[in-house]
C-alpha positions as CSV (number, residue, x, y, z in Angstrom):
1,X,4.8,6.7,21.5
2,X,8.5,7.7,22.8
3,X,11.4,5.8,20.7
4,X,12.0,4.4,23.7
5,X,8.4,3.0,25.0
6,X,9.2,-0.7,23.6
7,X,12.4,-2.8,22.2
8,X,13.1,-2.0,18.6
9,X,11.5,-5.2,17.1
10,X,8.6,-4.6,18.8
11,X,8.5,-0.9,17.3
12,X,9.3,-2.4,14.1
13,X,6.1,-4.1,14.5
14,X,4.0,-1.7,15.3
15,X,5.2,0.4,12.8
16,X,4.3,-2.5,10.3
17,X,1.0,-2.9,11.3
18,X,0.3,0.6,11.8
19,X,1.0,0.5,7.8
20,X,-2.3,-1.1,7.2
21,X,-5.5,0.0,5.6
22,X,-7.9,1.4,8.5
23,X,-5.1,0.6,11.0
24,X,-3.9,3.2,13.9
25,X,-1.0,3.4,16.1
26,X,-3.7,2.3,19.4
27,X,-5.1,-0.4,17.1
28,X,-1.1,-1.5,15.8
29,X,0.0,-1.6,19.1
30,X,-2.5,-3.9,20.2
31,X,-2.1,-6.0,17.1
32,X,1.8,-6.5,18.3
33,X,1.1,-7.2,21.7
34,X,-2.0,-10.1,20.4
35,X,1.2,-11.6,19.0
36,X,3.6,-11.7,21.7
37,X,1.4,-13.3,23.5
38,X,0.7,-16.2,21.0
39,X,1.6,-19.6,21.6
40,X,4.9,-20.2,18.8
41,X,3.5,-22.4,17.1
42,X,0.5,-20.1,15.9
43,X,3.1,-16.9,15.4
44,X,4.6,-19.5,13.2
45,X,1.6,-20.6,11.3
46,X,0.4,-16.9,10.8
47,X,3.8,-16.1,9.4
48,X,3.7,-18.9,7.3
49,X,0.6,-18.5,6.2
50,X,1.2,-14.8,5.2
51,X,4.3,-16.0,3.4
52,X,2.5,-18.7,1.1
53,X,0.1,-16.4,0.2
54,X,2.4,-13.7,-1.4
55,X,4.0,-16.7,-2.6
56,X,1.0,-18.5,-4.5
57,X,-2.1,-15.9,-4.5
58,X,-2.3,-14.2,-8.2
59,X,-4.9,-12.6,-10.6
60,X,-7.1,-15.4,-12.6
61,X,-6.0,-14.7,-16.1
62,X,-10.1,-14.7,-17.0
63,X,-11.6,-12.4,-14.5
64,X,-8.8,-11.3,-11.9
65,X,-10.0,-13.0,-9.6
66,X,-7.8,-14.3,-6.7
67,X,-6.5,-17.2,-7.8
68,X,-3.8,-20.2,-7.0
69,X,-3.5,-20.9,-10.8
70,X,-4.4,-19.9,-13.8
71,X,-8.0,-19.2,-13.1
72,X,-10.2,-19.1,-10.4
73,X,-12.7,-21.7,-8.8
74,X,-15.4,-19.1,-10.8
75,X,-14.3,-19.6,-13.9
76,X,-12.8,-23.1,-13.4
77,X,-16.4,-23.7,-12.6
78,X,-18.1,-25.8,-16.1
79,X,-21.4,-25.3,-14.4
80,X,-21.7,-21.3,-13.9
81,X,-23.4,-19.1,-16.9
82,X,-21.0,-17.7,-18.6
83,X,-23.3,-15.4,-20.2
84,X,-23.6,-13.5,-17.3
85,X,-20.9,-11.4,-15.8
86,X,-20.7,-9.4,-12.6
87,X,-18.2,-6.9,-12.8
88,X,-17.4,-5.3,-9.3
89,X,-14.3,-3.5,-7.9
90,X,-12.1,-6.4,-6.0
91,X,-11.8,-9.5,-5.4
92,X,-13.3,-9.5,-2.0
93,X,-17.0,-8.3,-3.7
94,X,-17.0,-11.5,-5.3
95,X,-16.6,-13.0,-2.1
96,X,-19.3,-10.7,-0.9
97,X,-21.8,-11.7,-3.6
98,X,-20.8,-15.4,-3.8
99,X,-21.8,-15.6,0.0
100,X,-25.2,-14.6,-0.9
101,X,-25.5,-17.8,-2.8
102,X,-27.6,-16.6,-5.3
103,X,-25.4,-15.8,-8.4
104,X,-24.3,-18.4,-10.9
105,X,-23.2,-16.3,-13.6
106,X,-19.7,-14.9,-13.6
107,X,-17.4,-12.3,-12.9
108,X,-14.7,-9.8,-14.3
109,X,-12.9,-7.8,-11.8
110,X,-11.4,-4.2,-12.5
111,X,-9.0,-4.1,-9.3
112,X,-10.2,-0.4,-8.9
113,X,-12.1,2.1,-9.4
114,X,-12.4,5.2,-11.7
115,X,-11.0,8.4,-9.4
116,X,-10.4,11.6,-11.5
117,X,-9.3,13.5,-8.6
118,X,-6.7,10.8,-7.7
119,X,-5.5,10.4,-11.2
120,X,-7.1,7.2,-11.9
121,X,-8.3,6.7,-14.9
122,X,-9.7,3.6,-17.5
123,X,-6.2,2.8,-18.0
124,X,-5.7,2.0,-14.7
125,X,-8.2,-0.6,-14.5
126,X,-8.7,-4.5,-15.9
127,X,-11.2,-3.2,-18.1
128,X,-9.4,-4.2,-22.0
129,X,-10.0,-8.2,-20.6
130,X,-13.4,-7.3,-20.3
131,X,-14.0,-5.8,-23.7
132,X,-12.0,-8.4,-25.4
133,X,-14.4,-11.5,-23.4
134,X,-17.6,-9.3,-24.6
135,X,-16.1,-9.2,-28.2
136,X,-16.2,-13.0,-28.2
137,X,-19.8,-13.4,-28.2
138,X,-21.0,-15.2,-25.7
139,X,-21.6,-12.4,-23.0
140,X,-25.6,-11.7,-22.9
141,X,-26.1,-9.6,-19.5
142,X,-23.1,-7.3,-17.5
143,X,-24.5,-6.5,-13.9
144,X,-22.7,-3.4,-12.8
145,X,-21.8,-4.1,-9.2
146,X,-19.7,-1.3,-8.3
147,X,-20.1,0.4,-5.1
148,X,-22.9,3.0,-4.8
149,X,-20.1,5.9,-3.6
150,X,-19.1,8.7,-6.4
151,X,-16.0,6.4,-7.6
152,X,-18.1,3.7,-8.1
153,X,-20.6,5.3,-9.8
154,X,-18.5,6.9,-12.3
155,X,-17.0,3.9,-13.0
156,X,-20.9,2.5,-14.1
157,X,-21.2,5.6,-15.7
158,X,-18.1,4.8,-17.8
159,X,-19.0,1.1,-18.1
160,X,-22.3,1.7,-19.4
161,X,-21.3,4.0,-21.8
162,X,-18.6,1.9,-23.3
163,X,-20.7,-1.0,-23.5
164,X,-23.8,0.7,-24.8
165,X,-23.1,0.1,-28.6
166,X,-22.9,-3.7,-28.2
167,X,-26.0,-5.6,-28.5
168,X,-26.1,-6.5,-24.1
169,X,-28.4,-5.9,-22.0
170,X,-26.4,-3.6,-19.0
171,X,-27.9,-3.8,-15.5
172,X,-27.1,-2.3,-12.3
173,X,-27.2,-3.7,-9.1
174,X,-30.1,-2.4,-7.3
175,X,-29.6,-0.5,-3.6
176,X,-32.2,0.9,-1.5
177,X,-33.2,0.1,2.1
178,X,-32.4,-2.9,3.8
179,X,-33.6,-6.0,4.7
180,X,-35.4,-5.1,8.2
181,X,-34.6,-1.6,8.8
182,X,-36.9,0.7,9.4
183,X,-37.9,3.6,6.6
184,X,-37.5,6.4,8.8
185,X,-34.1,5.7,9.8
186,X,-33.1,5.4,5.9
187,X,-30.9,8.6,4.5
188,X,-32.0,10.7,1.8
189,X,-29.4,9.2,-1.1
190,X,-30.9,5.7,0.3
191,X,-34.4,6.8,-0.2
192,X,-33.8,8.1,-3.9
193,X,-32.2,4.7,-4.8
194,X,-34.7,2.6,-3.1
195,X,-37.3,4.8,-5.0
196,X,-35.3,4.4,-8.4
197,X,-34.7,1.1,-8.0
198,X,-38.4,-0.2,-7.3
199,X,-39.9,-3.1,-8.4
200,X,-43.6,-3.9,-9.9
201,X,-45.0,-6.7,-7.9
């Protein structure tokens, strides 16, 4: 794109979008266009929207959770079991898992991932909270539910190890083929985890 394809605030836009995660110059200049064509009053509310939520959205002060207070709806919650915690990579696995509908425990989460090659290391992560709410007591079960990539699994790797000496039973969450797919079509890493993973029935 020529400096002088569009006006300068519509480059300017482009050029913000085109900042995103995932997002390309083809994909950011369609994104500017989708909202030159909206009605005011919704560029208005999107704008507004985006504003309040730098404005209110923080980290629950529990489990770093997205939050408009203190703490999160999770751990607001008086009727989840606290003796259970989830601990994933970001906030939007919780969302992921609470969609399921199937947990009622809780959650602590590292906002990241351990990356040696990227110079990210324990420090980097949320990870004193969590040893200070399993020194307390009242955690029985951690279910490591960080992604099944290398990152993630060094990270239960490191987890596991760190949490090995206190007296809690450390589970990881089980991957393996899914729900309706057909075996053959399943790749090798899938197959091994499926295989380690199974259960007696």
């Amino acid at each position: 794109m020529s400096k002088l394809s569009y006006a300068r605030s519509m480059q300017n836009l482009i050029r913000e979008f085109s900042k995103m995660p995932g997002i390309g110059a083809k994909t950011a200049e369609r994104l500017a266009f989708y909202i030159l064509k909206l009605p005011q009053e919704h560029a208005e509310r999107l704008s507004q929207s985006i504003l309040k939520v730098k404005a209110t959205i923080r980290f629950c002060k529990i489990c770093n959770n997205l939050s408009e207070g203190d703490f999160c709806p999770v751990c607001r919650d008086e009727s989840r079991d606290r003796s259970v915690v989830c601990v994933v990579e970001e906030p939007n696995d919780v969302s992921a898992i609470e969609k399921a509908g199937k947990f009622n425990g809780t959650y602590h989460v590292l906002l990241g991932r351990l990356s040696p090659l990227d110079g990210i290391g324990p420090e980097a992560l949320k990870i004193k909270g969590l040893i200070e709410r399993v020194k307390e007591g009242k955690i029985k079960e951690l279910i490591i539910a960080t992604n099944s990539d290398t990152e993630g699994e060094t990270t239960a790797l490191y987890i596991t190890k760190l949490f090995k000496p206190c007296k809690l039973r450390i589970t990881r969450l089980a991957y393996g083929i899914p729900v309706g797919s057909d075996l053959k079509y399943a790749d090798q890493a899938t197959l091994m985890k499926a295989i380690e993973g199974r259960l007696e029935v």
